[in-house]
C-alpha positions as CSV (number, residue, x, y, z in Angstrom):
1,X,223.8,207.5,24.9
2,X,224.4,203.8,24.4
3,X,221.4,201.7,25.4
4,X,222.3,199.5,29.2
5,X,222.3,195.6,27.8
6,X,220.5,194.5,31.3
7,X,219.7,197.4,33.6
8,X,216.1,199.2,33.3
9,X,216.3,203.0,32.5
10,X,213.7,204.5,34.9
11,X,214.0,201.8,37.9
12,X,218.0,200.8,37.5
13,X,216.7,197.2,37.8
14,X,219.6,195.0,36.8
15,X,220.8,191.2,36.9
16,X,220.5,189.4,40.1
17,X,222.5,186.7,41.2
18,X,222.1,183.7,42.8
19,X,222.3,179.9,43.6
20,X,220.3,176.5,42.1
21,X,220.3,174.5,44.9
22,X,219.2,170.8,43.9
23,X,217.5,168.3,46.3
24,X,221.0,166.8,47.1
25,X,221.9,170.6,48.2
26,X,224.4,171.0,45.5
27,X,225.0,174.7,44.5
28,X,225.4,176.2,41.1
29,X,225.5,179.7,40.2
30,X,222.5,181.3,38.1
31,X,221.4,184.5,37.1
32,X,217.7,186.3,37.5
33,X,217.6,188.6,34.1
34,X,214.8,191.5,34.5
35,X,212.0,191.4,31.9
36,X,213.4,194.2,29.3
37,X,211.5,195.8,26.5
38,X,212.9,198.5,24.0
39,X,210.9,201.3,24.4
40,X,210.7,204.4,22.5
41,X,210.4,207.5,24.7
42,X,210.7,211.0,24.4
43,X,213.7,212.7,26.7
44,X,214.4,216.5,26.7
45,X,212.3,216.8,23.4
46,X,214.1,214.0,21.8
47,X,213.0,210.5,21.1
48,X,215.6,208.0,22.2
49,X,215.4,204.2,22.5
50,X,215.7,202.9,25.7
51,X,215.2,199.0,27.7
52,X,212.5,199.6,30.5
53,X,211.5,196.8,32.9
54,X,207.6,195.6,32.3
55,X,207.2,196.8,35.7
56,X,207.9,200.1,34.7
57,X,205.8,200.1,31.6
58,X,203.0,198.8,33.3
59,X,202.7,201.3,35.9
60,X,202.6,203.9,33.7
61,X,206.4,205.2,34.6
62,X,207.3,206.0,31.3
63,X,205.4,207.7,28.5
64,X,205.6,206.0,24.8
65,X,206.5,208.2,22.1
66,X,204.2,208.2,19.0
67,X,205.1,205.9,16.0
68,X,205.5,208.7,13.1
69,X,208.6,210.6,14.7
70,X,206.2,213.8,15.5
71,X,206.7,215.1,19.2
72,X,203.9,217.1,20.7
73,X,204.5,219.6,22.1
């Protein structure tokens, strides 16, 4: 599985879109990027890489595998 460039694995959060809109009311387009970290979790008794939102990780949503490669069990 190919890791998502801007979406969040657990939550799906993704790019939003948008307008600046200066004092004089002119309008460009912008983008809201989520704030994605590479985590490494364990899946199906498998440790995969994946980009979770800090929202996520914070709230305890998904479950960091141990540095060392060992799976418990």
């Amino acid at each position: 599985m190919a890791i998502n460039r801007s979406r969040c694995y657990v939550c799906e959060k993704g790019v939003a879109y948008g307008n600046n809109v200066s004092h004089a009311n002119n309008r460009t387009r912008r983008t809201w990027k989520p704030n994605l970290q590479v985590a490494r979790i364990e899946a199906d008794g498998k440790i995969i890489k994946v980009k979770v939102c800090t929202g996520c990780l914070s709230a305890g949503k998904v479950k960091r595998a141990p540095r060392g490669g060992a799976v418990t069990v």
